[in-house]
Structure formats: C-alpha cells, structure tokens
C-alpha positions as CSV (number, residue, x, y, z in Angstrom):
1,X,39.6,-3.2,86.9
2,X,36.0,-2.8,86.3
3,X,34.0,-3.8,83.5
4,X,32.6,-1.6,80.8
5,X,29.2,-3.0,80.7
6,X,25.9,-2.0,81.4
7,X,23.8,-3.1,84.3
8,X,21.8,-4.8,82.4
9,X,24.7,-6.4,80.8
10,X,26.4,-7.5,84.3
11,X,23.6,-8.9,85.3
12,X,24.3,-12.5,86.3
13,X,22.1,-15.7,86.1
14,X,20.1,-16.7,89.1
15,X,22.8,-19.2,91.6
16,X,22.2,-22.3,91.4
17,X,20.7,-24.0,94.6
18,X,23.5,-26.0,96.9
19,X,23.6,-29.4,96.8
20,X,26.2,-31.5,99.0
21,X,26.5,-35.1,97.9
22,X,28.6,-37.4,100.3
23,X,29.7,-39.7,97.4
24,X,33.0,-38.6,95.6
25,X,31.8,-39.9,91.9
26,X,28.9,-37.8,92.7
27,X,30.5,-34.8,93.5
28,X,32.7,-34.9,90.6
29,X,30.1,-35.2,88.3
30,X,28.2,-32.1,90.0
31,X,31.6,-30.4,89.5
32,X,32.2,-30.6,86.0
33,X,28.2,-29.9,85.4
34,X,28.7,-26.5,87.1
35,X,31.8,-25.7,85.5
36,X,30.1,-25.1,83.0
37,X,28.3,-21.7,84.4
38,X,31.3,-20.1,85.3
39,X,31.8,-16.8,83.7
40,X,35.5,-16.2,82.8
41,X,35.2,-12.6,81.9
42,X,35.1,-9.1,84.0
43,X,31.3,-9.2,85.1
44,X,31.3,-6.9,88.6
45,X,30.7,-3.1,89.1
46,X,32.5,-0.4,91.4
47,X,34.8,-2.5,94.3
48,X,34.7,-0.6,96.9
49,X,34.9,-3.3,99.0
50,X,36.9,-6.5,99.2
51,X,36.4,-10.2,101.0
52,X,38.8,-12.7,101.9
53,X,37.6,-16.1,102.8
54,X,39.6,-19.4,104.1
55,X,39.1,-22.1,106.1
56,X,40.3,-24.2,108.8
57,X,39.3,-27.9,110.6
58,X,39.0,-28.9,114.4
59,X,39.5,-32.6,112.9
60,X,39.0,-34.3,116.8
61,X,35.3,-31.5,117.0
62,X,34.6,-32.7,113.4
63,X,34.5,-28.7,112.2
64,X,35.4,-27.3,109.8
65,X,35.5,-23.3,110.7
66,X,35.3,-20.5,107.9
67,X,36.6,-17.0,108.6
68,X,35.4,-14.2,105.9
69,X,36.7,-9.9,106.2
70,X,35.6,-7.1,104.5
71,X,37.9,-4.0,104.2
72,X,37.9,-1.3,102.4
73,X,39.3,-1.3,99.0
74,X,41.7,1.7,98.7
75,X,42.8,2.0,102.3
76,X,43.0,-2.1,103.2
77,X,41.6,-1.1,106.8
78,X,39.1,-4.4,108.0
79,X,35.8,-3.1,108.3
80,X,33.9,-6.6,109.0
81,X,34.9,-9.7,110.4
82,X,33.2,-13.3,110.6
83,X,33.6,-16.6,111.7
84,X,31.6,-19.8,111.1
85,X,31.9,-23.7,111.6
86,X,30.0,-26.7,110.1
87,X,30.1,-30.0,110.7
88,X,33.1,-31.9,108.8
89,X,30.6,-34.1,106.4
90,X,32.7,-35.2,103.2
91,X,35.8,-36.6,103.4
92,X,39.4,-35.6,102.6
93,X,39.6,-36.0,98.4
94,X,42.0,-33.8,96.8
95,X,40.3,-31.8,94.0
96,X,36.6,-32.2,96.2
97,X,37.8,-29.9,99.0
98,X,35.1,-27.4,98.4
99,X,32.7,-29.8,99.3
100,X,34.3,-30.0,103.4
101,X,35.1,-26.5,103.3
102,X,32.3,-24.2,101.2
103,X,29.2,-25.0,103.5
104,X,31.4,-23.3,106.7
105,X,32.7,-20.7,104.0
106,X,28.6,-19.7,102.8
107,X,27.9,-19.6,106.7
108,X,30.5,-17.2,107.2
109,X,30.0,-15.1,104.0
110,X,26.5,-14.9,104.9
111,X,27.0,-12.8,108.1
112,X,28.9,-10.1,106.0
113,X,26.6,-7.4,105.5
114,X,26.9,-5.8,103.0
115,X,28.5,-8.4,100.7
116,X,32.2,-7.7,99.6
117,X,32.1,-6.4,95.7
118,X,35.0,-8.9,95.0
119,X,36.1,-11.4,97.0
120,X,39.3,-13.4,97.3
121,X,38.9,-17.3,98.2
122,X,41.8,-19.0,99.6
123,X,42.1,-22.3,96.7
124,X,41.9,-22.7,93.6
125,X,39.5,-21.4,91.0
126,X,39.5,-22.6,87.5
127,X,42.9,-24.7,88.5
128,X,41.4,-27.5,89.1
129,X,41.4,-30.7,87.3
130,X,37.3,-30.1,86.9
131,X,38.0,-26.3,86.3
132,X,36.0,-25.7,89.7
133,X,38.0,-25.5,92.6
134,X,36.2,-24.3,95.8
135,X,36.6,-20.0,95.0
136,X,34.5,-20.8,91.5
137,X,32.2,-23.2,93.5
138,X,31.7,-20.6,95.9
139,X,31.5,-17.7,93.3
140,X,28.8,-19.7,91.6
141,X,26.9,-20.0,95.0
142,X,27.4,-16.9,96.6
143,X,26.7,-14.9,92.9
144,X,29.5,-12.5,93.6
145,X,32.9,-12.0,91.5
146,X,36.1,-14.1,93.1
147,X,39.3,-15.0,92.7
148,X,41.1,-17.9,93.3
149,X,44.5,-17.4,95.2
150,X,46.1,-21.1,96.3
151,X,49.5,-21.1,98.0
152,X,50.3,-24.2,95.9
153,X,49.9,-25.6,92.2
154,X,46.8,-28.5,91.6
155,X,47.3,-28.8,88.4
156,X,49.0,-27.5,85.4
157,X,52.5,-26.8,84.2
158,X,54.3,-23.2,84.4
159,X,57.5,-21.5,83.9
160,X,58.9,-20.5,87.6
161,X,58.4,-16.1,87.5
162,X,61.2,-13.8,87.8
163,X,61.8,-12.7,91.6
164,X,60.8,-9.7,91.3
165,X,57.5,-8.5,93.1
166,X,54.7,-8.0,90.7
167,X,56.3,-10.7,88.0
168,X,54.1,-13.6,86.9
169,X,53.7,-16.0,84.0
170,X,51.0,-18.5,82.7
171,X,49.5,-21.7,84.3
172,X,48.7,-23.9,81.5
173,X,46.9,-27.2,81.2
174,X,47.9,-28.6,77.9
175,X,47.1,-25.5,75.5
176,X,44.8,-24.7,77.6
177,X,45.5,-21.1,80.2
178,X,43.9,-22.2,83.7
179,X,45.4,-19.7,85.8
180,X,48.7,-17.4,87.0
181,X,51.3,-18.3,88.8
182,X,52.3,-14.7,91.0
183,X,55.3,-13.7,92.8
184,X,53.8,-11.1,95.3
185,X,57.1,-10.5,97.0
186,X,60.6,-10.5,96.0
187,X,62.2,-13.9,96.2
188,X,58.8,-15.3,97.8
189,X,57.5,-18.7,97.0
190,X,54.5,-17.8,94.3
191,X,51.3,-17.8,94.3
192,X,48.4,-20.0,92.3
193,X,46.2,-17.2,91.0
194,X,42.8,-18.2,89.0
195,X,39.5,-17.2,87.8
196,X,37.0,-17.6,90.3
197,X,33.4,-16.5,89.2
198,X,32.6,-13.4,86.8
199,X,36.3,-12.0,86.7
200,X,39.1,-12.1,84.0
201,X,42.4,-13.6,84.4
202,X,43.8,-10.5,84.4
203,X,41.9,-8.8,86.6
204,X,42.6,-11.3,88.8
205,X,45.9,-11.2,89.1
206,X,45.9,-7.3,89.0
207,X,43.8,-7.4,92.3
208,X,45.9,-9.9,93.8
209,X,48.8,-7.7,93.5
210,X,47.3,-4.9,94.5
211,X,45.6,-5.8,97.4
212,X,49.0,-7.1,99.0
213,X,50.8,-5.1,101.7
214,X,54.7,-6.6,102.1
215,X,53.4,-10.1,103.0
216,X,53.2,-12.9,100.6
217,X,49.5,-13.3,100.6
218,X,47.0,-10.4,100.1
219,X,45.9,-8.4,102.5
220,X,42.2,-10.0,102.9
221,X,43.0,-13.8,102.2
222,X,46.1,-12.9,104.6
223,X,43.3,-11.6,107.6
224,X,40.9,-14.4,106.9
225,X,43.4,-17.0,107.2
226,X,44.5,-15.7,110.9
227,X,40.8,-15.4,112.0
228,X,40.0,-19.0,110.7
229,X,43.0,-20.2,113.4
230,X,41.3,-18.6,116.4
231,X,39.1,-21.3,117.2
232,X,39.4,-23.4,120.0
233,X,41.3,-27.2,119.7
C-alpha cells in the first residue's frame, strides 16, 4: 500500500492557496479548474498513521464544526483528537458541499500535530459530478494523500456488490471509473469509496477495508464522525 517511488519522485506540487467564493457559478468553475491537479496515482510514503475527518452544522449558531483523529495505523488505538467550527458562509448546493464544510475541516486538521500520513474524508472524492468532491478539495489543500469514503452515491452508475464483507465492484460515470462502491460488512448498506488526492483507486479501497473494525464505516471516519456530534445545540 505504499508507493515504490523515490522521494524525489513523491514529491508533490506546492497547494494551491484557498480561495472561498460565495457565488455557486463561481465555485463550480474553481472546481473543475482544480480538478485538474489531482493526482490519481499512489504518491505517499510509510502510513504509520491515519486521519479521519467529518463534519457537522449547528444550523440555528450558523457553524459548521469539523472533527479530525489520528490513530495509529496497525493497532487502530486514537492517538489525537480535534475539534473545530467556522462560520456557515456558502449555502446548501449539492456537489459545492466542500465549500460549507472544508474551511471547519483545514481548522481542525491543522491542530493535528503531526499530520496523519493518509487521511480518510467523510464525502466524496473524485465522485463528483466536477471530479472534486470535498476529500480531493481537501487533499489538494492540505497536500496530504486521502480518500474519499461517502455513505451514499453522487454520481455514477454501479452494479449492487455481493454481501460479503470485503466485496466491491466499480462506480462508473459513462466509460469513465470514478470510484468503488464497498461492502465493509456483511449484508451492510455499501460504501462510496474514491480517490481523494495522491492515492490509487485501489489503494483506496484496500485501506478502507482495512482500517474497519465490525462497523460499517472505518475505524477513523467512524471516530471523527462521533466527535463532530459533541458540540453543543
């Protein structure tokens, strides 16, 4: 699950600077210019350590609050926690959700020192309509490797995975291949598993899988989403 490059050869551009328009055409258009830096291939070193990140609103405060984990990669055990909240600036569009969500979600990442190796965004990745749903957005910003794991579909077509744990099968747009759909546990609903930023399809549904302990969701998007729920009304 880690690439066989170089340093020099995982070396990453420099992130691009945030920018947060308020207008939707806007926005869209920022999102497909940005798709275009996302690196679909295994680009990340040694992961020793894994993220989860999701978010949450207080819709009557106006926040939107962002919880984001480290644990440890071989024994799952939470080694850092954090939680963040930014104001609720751009409104509800479905396919701009990164745009309420990923200032809260940087603010949260931010506190986790050191950074996770990988990290595991609760959304889509490239399984969006704009092939930059808010884990590729945030992969971009952050510079680290994620993975987009969304509890439902976006976009795309598939054929419904055997029950089995472990089974998955292709999410399509067109001819196009924009993701995995993932059943995680027997005779659970599937998951929507995509390419965030600097990791390979299959590598991101191998650490999907692997990283999940009995419970539908993996083990850090699993702890980031109950963290992002403690806030207060």
């Amino acid at each position: 699950m880690e690439a066989g490059k170089s340093a020099a050869a995982r070396r990453p551009a420099a992130a691009p600077a945030p920018e947060w328009p308020t207008d939707p055409e806007q926005a869209r258009a920022l999102q497909r210019r940005l798709a275009a830096s996302v690196v679909r291939e295994d680009r990340l070193g040694p992961v020793r350590r894994v993220g989860g990140l999701d978010v949450h609103y207080a819709p009557r405060a106006g926040l939107a609050f962002a919880a984001a984990v480290a644990l440890d990669a071989e024994r799952l055990e939470l080694e850092a926690s954090a939680l963040a909240c930014a104001p609720l600036v751009f409104p509800y569009v479905p396919g701009l959700l990164s745009f309420r969500e990923a200032p809260a979600a940087l603010r949260a990442l931010a506190l986790l020192d050191p950074p996770p190796d990988l990290l595991l965004v609760d959304g889509q990745g490239l399984a969006h309509p704009r092939r930059l749903g808010v884990a590729s957005h945030i992969g971009l910003l952050a510079d680290l490797p994620t993975i987009g794991v969304a509890k439902s579909r976006l976009c795309g077509s598939f054929a419904e995975p055997p029950r089995s744990a472990g089974s998955w099968t292709l999410l399509r747009e067109g001819e196009e291949v924009i993701g995995a759909v993932v059943r995680t546990r027997a005779g659970a609903r599937p998951l929507f598993v995509s390419i965030g930023h600097r990791v390979s399809l299959a590598t991101a549904v191998a650490w999907t899988l692997r990283l999940c302990r009995g419970y539908r969701l993996p083990e850090p998007t699993r702890l980031a989403d109950r963290l992002s729920r403690c806030h207060a009304p």
